[in-house]
C-alpha positions as a Markdown table, in Angstrom:
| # | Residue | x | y | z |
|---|---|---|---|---|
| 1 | Unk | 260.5 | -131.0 | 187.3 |
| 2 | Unk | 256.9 | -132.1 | 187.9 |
| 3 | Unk | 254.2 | -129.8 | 188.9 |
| 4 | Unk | 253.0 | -129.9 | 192.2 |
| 5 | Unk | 249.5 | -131.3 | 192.1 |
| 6 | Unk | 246.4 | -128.9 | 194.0 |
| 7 | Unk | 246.9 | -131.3 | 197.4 |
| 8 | Unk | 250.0 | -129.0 | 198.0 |
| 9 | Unk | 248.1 | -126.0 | 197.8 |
| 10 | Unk | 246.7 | -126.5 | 201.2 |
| 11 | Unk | 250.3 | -126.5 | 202.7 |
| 12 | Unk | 252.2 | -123.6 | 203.7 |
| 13 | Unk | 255.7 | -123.0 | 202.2 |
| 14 | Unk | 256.9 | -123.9 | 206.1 |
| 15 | Unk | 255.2 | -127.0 | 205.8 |
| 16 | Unk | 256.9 | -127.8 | 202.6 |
| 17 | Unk | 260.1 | -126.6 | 203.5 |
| 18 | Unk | 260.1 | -129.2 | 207.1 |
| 19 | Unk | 258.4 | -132.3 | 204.8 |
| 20 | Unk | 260.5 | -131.8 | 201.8 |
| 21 | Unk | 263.9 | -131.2 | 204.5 |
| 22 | Unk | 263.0 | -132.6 | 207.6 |
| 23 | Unk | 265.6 | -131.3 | 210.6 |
| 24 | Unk | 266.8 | -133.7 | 213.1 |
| 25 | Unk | 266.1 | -136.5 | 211.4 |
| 26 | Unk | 268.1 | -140.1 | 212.8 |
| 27 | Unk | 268.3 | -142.2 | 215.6 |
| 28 | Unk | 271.0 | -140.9 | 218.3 |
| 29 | Unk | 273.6 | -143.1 | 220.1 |
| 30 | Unk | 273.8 | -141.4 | 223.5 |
| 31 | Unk | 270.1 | -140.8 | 223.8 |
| 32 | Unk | 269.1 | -140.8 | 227.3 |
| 33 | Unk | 265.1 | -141.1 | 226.5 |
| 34 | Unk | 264.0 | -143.0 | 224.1 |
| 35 | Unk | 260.0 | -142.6 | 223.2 |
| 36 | Unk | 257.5 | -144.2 | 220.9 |
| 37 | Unk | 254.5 | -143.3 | 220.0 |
| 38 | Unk | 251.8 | -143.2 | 217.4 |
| 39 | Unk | 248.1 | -143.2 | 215.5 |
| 40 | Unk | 246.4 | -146.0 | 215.2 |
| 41 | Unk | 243.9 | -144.7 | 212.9 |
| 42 | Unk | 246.1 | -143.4 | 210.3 |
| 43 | Unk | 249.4 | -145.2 | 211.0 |
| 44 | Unk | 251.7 | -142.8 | 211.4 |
| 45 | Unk | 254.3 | -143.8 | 214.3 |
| 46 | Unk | 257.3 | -142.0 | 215.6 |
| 47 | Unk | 260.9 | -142.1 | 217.4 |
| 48 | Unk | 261.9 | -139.6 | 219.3 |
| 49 | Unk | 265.5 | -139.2 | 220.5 |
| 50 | Unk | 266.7 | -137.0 | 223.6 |
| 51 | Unk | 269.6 | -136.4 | 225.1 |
| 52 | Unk | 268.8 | -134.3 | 228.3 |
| 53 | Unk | 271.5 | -132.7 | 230.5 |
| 54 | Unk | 271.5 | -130.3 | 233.2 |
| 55 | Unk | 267.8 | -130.0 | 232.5 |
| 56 | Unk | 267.7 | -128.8 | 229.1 |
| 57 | Unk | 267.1 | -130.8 | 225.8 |
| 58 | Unk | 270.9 | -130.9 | 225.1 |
| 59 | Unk | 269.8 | -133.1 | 221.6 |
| 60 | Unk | 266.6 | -134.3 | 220.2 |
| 61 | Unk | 266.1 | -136.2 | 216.7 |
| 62 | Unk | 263.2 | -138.4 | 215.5 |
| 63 | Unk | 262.3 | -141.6 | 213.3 |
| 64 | Unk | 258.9 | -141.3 | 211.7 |
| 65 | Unk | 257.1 | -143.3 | 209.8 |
| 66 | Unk | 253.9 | -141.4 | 208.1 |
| 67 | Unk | 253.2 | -138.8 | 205.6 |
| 68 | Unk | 255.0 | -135.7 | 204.5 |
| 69 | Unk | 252.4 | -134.0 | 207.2 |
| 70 | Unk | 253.6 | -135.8 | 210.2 |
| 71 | Unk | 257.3 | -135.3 | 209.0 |
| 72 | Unk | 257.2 | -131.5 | 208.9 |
| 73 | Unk | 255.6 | -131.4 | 212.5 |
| 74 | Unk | 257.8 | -133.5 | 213.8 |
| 75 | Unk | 260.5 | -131.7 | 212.3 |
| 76 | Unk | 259.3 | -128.6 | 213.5 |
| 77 | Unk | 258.5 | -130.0 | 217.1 |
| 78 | Unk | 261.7 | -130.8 | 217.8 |
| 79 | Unk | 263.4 | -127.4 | 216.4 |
| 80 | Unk | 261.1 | -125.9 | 219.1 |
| 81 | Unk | 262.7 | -128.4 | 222.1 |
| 82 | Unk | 266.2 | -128.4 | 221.2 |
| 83 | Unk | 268.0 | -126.2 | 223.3 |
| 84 | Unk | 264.8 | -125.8 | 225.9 |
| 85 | Unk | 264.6 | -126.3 | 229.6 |
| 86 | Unk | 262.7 | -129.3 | 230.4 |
| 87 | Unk | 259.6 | -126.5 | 231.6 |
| 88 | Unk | 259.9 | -124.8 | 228.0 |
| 89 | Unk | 259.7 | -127.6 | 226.1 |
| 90 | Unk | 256.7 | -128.9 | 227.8 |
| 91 | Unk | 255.0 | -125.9 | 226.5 |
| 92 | Unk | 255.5 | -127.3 | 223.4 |
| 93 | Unk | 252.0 | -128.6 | 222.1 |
| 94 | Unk | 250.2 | -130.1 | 219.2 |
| 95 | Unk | 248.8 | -125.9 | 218.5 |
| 96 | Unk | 251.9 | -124.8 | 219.1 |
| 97 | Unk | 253.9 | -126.8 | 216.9 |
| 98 | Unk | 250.7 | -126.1 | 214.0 |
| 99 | Unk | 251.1 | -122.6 | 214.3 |
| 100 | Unk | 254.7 | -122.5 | 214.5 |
| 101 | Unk | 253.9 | -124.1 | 210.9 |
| 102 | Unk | 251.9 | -121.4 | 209.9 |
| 103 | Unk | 248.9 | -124.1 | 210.3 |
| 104 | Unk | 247.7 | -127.4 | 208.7 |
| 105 | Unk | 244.6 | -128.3 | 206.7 |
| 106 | Unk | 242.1 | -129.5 | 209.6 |
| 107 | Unk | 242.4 | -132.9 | 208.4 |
| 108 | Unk | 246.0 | -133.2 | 209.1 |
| 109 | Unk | 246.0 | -131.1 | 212.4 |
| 110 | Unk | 246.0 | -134.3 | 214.4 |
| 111 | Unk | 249.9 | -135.0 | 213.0 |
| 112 | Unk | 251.5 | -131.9 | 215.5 |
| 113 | Unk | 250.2 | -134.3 | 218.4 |
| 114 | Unk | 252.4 | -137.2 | 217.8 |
| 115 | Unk | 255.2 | -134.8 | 218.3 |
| 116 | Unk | 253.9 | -132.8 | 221.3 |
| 117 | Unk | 252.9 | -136.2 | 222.7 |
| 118 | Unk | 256.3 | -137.8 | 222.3 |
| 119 | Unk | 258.0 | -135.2 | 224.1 |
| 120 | Unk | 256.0 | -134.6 | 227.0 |
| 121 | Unk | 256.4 | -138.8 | 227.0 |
| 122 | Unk | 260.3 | -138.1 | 226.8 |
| 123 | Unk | 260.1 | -135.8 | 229.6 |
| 124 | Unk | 257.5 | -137.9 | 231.9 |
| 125 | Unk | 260.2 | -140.8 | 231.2 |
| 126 | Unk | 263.1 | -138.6 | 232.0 |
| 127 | Unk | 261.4 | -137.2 | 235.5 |
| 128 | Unk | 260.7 | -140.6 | 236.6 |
| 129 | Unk | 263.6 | -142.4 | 235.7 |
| 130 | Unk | 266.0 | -139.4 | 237.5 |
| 131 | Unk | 263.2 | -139.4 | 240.3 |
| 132 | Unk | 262.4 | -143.3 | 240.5 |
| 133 | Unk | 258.7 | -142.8 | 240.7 |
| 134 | Unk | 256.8 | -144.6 | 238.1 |
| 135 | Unk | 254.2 | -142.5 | 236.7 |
| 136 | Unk | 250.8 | -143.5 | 238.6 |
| 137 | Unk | 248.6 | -145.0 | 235.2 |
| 138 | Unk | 249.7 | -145.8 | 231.8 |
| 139 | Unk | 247.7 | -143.7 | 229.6 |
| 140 | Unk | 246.9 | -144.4 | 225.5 |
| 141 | Unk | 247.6 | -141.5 | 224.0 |
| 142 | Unk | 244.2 | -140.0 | 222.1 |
| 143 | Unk | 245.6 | -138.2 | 219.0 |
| 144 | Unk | 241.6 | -137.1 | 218.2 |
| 145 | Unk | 242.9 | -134.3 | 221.1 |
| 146 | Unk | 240.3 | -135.7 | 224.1 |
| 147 | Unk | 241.2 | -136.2 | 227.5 |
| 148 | Unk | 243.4 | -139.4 | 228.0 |
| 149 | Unk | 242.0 | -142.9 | 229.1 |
| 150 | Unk | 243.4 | -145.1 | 230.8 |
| 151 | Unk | 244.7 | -147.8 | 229.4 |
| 152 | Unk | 243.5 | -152.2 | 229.6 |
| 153 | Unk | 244.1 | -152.8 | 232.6 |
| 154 | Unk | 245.2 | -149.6 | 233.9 |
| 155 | Unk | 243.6 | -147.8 | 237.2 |
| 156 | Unk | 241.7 | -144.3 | 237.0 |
């Protein structure tokens, strides 16, 4: 076995343990919100799966495409929705889901919001669709953490 190179000294063993085996990883057949979202400035872009019933996350699993990072949050993001009431898992958030991790060097921190963000876009979709209000402006998501904009074309 290889050594680990210093760069995984900055990660805690939780960290390694969600990149290196990643939980709830696939797409899901009877998903009944289906969410994409990503970074543009680093490229990392996720999938998120849900299967909501009776107001809980009955199911959740995730796609991702990025590095080992963005896996282990998103792994560990949706660990802390599966089972949730729709209310708890919006408490899920990108701090949460870091310290739940035991934390992230500060220039990875901005991977726990892809997750965070992709669930409370899972449960915006979900309210809406059972509700049949559209939600009012189409935000961008800002993964630097600052308030949303809107988005081209969009109305403040």
């Amino acid at each position: 076995m290889l050594p680990l190179s210093d760069g995984y000294n900055q990660y805690t063993g939780t960290v390694l343990d969600h990149a290196r085996n990643p939980r709830n990883v696939g797409g899901m057949d009877d998903a009944n919100v289906v969410v994409q979202v990503g970074d543009p400035e680093c490229g990392d872009t996720l999938l998120l799966f849900m299967r909501i019933d009776d107001g809980c996350v009955a199911k959740v699993s995730f796609l991702i495409k990025g590095c080992g990072a963005a896996i282990a949050t998103a792994s560990m993001g949706t660990e802390l929705v599966k089972g949730k009431s729709l209310n708890e898992a919006l408490l899920v958030t990108d701090a949460t889901v870091t310290a739940a991790l035991g934390g992230l060097p500060e220039d990875k921190e901005h991977c726990s919001n892809l997750i965070a963000s992709a669930v409370h876009a899972a449960i915006a979709q979900y309210t809406s669709t059972l509700t049949g209000e559209v939600p009012p402006i189409d935000f961008e998501v800002d993964m630097t953490g600052r308030a949303p904009q809107p988005a081209e074309g969009g109305q403040a």
